[in-house]
N, CA, C and O atoms as a Tinker XYZ file with bonds, in Angstrom:
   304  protein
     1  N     -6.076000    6.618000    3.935000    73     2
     2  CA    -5.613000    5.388000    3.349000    64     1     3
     3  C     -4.095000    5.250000    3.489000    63     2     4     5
     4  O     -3.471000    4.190000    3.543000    81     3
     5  N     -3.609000    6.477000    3.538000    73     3     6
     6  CA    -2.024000    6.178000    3.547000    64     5     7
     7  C     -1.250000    5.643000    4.998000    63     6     8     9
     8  O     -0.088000    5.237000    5.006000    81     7
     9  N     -2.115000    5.724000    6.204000    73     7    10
    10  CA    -1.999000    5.424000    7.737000    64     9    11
    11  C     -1.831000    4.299000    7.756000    63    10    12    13
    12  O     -0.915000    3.718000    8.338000    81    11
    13  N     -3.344000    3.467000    6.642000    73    11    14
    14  CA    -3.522000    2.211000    6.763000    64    13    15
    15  C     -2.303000    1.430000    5.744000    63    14    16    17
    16  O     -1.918000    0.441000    6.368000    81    15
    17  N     -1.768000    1.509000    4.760000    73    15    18
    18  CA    -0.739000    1.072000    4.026000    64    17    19
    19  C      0.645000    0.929000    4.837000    63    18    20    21
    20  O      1.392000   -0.021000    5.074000    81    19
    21  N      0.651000    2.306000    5.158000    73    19    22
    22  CA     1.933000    2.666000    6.211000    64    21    23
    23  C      2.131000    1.330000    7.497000    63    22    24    25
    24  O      3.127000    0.621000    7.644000    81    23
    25  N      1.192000    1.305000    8.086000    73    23    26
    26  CA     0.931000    0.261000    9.137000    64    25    27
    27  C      1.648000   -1.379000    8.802000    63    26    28    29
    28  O      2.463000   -2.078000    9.404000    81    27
    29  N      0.851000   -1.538000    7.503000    73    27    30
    30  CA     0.659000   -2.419000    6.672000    64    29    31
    31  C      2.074000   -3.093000    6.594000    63    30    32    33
    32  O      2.430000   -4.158000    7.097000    81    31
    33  N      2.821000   -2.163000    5.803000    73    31    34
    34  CA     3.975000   -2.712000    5.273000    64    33    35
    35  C      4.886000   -2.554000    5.798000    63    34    36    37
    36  O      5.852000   -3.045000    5.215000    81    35
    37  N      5.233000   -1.775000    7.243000    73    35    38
    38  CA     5.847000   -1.286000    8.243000    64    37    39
    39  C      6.034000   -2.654000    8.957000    63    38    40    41
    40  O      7.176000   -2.927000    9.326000    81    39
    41  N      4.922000   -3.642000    9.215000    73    39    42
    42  CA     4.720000   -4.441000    9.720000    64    41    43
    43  C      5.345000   -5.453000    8.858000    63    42    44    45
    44  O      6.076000   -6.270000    9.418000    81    43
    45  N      5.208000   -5.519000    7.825000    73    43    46
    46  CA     6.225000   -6.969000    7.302000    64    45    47
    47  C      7.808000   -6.813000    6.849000    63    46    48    49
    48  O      8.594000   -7.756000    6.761000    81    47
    49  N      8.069000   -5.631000    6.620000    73    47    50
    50  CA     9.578000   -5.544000    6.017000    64    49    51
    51  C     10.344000   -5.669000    7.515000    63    50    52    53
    52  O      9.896000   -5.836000    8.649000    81    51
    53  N     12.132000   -5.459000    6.824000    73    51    54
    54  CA    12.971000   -5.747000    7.781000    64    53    55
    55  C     13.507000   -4.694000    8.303000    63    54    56    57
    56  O     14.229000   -4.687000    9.300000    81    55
    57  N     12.955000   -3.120000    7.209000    73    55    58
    58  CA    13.894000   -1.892000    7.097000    64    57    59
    59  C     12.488000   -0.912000    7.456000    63    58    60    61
    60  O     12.142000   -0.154000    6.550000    81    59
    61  N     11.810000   -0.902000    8.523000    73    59    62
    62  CA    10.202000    0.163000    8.396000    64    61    63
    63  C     10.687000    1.209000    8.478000    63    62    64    65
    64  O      9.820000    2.032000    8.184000    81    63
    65  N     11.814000    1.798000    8.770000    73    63    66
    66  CA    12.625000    3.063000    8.302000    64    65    67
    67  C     12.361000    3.685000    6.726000    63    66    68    69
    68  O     12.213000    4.842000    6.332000    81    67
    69  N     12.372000    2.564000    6.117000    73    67    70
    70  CA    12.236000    3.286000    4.561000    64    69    71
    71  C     11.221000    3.478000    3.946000    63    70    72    73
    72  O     11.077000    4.177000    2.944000    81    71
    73  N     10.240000    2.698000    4.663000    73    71    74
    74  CA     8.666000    2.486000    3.978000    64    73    75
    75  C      8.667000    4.355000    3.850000    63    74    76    77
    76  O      8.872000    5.145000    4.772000    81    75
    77  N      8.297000    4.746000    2.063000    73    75    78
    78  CA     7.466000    5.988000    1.886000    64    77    79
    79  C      6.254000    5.478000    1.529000    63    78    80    81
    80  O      6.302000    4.507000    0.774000    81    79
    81  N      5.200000    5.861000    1.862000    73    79    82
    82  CA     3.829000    6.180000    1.478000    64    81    83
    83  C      3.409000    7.548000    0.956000    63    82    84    85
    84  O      3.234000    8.496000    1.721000    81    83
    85  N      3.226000    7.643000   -0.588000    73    83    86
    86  CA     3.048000    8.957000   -0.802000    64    85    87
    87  C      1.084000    8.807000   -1.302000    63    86    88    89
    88  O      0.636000    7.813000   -1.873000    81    87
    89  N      0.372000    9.831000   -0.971000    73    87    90
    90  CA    -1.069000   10.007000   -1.325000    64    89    91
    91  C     -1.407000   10.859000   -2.358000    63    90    92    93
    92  O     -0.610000   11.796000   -2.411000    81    91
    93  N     -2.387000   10.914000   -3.314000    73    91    94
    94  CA    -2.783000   11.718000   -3.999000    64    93    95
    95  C     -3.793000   11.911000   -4.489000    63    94    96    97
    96  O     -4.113000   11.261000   -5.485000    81    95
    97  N     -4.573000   12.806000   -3.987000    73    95    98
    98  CA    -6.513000   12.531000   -4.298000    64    97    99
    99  C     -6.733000   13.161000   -5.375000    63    98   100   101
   100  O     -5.871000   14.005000   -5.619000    81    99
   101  N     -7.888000   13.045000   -6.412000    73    99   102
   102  CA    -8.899000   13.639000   -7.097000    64   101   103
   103  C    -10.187000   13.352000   -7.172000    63   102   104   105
   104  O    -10.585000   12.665000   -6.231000    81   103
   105  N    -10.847000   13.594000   -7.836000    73   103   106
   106  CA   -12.516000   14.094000   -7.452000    64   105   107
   107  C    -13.051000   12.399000   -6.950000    63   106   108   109
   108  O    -13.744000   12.179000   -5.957000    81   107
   109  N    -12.606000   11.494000   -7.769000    73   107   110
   110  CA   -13.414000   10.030000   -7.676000    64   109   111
   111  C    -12.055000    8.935000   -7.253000    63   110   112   113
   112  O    -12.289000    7.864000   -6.693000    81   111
   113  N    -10.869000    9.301000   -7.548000    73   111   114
   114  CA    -9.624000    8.112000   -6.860000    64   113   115
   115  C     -9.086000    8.875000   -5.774000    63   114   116   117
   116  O     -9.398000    9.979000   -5.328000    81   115
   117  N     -7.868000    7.725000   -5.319000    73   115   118
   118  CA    -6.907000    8.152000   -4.309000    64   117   119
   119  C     -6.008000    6.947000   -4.770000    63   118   120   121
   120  O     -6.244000    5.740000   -4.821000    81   119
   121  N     -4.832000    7.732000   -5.105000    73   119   122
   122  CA    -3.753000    6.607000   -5.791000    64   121   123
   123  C     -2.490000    6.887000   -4.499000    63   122   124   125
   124  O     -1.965000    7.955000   -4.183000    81   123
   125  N     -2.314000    5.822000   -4.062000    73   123   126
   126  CA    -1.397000    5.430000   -2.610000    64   125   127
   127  C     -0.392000    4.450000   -3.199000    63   126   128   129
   128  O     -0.589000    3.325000   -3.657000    81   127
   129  N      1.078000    5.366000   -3.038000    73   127   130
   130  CA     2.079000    4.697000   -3.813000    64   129   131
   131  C      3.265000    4.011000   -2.717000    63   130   132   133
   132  O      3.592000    4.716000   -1.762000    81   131
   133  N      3.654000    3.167000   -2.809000    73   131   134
   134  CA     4.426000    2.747000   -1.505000    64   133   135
   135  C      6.032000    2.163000   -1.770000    63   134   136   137
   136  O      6.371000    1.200000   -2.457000    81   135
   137  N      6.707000    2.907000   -1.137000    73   135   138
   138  CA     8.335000    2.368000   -1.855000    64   137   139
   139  C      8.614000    1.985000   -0.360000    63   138   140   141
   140  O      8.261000    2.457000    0.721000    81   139
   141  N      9.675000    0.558000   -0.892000    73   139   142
   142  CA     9.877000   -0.197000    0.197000    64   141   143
   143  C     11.544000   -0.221000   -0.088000    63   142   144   145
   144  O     11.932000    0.136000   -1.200000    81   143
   145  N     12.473000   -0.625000    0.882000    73   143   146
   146  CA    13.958000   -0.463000    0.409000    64   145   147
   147  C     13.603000   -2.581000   -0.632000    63   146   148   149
   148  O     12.856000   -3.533000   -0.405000    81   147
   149  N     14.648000   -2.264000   -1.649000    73   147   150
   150  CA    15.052000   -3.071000   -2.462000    64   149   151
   151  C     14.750000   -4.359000   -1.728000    63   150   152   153
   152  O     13.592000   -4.644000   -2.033000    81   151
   153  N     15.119000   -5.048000   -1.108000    73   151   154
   154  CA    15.691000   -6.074000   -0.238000    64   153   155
   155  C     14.011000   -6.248000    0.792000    63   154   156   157
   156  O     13.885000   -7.450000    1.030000    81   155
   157  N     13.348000   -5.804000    1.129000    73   155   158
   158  CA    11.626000   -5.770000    1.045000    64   157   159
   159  C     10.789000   -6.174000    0.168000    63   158   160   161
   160  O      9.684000   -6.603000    0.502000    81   159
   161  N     11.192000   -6.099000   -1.115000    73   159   162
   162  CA     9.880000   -5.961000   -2.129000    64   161   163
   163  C      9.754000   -7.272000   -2.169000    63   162   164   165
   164  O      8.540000   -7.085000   -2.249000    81   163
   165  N      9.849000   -8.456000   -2.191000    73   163   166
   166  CA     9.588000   -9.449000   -1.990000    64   165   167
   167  C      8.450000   -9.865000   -0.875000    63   166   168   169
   168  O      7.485000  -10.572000   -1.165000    81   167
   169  N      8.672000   -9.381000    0.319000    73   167   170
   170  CA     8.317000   -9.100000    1.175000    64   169   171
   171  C      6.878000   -8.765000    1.177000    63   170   172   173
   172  O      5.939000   -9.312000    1.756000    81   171
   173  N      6.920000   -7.780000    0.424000    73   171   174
   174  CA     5.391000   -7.082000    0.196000    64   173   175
   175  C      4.623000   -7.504000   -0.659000    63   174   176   177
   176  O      3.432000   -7.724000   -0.442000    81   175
   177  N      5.298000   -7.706000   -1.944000    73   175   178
   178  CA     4.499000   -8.715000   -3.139000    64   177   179
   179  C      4.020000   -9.875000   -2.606000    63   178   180   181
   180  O      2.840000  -10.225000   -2.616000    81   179
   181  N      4.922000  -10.455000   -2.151000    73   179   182
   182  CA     4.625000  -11.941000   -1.818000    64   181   183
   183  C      4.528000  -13.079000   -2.837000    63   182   184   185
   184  O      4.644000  -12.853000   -4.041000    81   183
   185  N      4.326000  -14.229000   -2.374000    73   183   186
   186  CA     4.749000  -15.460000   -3.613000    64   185   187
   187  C      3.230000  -15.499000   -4.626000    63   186   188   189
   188  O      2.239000  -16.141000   -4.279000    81   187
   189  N      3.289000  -14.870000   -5.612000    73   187   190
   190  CA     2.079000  -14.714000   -6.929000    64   189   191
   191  C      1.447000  -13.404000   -6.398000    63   190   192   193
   192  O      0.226000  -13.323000   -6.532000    81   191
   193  N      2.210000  -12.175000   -5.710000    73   191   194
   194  CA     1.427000  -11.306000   -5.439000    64   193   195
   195  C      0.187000  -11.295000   -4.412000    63   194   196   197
   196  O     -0.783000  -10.539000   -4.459000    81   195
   197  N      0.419000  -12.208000   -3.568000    73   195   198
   198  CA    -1.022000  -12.490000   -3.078000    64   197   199
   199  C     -0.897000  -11.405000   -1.501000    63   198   200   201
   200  O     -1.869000  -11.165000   -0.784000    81   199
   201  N      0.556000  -10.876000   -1.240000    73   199   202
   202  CA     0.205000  -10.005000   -0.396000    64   201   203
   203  C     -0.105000   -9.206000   -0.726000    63   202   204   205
   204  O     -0.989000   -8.603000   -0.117000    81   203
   205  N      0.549000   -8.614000   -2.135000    73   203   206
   206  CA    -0.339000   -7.258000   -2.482000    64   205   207
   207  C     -1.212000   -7.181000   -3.340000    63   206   208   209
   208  O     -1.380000   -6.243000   -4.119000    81   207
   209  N     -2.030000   -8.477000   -3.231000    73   207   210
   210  CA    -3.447000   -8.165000   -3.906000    64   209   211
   211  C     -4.261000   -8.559000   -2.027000    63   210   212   213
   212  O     -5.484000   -8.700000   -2.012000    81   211
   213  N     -3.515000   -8.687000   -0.707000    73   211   214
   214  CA    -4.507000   -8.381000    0.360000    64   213   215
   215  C     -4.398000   -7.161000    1.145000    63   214   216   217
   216  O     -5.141000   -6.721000    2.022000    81   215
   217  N     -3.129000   -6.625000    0.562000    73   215   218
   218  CA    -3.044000   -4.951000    0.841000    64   217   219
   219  C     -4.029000   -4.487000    0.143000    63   218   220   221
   220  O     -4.942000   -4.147000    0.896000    81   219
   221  N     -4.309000   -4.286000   -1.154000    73   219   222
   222  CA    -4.970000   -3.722000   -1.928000    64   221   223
   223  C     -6.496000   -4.148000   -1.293000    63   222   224   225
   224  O     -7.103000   -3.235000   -0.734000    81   223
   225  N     -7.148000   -5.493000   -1.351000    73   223   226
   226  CA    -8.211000   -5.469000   -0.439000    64   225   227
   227  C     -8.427000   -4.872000    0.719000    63   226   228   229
   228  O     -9.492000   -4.274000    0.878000    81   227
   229  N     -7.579000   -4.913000    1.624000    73   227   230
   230  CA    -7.890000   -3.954000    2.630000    64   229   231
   231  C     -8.134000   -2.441000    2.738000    63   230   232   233
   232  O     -8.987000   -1.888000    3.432000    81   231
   233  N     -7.200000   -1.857000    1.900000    73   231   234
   234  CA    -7.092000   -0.524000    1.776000    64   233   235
   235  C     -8.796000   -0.626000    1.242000    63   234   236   237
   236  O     -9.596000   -0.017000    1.952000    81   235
   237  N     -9.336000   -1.352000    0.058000    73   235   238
   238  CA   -10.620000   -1.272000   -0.670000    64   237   239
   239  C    -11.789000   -1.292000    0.151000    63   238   240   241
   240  O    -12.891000   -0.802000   -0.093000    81   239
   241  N    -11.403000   -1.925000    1.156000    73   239   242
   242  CA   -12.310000   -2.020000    2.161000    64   241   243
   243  C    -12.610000   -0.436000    3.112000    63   242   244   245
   244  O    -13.501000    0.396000    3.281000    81   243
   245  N    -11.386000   -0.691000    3.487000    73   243   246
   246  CA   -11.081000    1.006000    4.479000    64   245   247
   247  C    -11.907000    2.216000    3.538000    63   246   248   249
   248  O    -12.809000    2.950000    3.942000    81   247
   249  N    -11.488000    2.187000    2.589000    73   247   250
   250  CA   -12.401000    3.663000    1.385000    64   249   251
   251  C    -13.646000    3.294000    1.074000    63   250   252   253
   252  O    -14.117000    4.010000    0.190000    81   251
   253  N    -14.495000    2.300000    1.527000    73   251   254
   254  CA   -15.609000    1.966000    1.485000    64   253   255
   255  C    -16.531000    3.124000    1.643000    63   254   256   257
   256  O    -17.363000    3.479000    0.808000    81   255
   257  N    -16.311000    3.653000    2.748000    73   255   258
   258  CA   -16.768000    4.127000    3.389000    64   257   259
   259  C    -16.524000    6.241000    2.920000    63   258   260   261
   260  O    -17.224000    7.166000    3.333000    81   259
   261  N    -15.394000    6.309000    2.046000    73   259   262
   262  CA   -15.532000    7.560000    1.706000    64   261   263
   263  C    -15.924000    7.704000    0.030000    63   262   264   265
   264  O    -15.692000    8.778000   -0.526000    81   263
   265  N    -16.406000    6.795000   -0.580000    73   263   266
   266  CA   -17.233000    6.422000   -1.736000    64   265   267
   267  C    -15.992000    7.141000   -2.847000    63   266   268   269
   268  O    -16.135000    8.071000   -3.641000    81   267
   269  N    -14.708000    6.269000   -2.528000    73   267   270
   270  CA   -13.756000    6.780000   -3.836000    64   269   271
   271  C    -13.210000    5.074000   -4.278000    63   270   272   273
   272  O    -13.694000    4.073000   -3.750000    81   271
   273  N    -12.757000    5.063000   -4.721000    73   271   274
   274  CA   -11.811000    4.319000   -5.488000    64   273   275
   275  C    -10.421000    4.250000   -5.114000    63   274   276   277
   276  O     -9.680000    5.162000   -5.480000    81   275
   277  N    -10.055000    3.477000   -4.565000    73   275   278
   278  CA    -8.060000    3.627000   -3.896000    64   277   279
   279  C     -7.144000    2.722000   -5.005000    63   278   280   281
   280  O     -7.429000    1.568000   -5.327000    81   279
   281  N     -6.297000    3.283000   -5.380000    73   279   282
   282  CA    -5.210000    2.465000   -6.317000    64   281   283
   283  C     -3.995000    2.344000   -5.770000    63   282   284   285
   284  O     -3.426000    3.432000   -5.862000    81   283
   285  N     -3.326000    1.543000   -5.245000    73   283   286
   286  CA    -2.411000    1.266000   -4.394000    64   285   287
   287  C     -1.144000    0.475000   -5.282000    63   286   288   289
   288  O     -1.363000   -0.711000   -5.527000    81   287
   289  N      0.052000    1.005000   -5.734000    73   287   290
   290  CA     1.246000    0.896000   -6.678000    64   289   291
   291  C      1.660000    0.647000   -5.716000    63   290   292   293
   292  O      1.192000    1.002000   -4.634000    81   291
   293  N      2.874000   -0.187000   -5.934000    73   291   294
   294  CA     3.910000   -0.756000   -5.357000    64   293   295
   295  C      5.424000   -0.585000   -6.187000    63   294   296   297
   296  O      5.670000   -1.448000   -7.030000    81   295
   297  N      6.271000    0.332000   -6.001000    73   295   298
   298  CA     7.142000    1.039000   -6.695000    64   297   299
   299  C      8.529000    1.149000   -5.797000    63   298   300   301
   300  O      8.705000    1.427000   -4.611000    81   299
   301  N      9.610000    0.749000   -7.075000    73   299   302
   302  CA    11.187000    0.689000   -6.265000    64   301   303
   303  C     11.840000    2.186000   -5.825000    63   302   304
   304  O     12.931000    2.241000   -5.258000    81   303
């Protein structure tokens, strides 16, 4: 999941140098945290959040398939 985020937001900011994607599994989640430089986060949220509620769909989609749960934060 973190390949697919990475991709993701690499692709819309101005700085894909800074994009971190950090991962962290347990038995039933995978919480995928993503820091973007300052001057991005706009960028990624988008106007009412609606990019990162289609990040978050996608990633939901992608873990379909390994029967967990993905939680995807968006953090400065």
């Amino acid at each position: 999941m973190k390949e697919v985020v990475e991709v993701i937001a690499k692709a819309l900011v101005d700085h894909p140098e800074e994009v971190q994607v950090t991962e962290t599994e347990n038995d039933r989640t995978i919480e995928v945290e993503l820091k973007v430089a300052a001057g991005d986060m706009g960028k990624v949220i988008g106007k009412q959040g609606r990019i990162a509620k289609a990040i978050r769909s996608v990633v939901k989609a992608a873990s379909s398939r390994e029967n967990k749960k993905v939680n995807v934060e968006i953090v400065q």
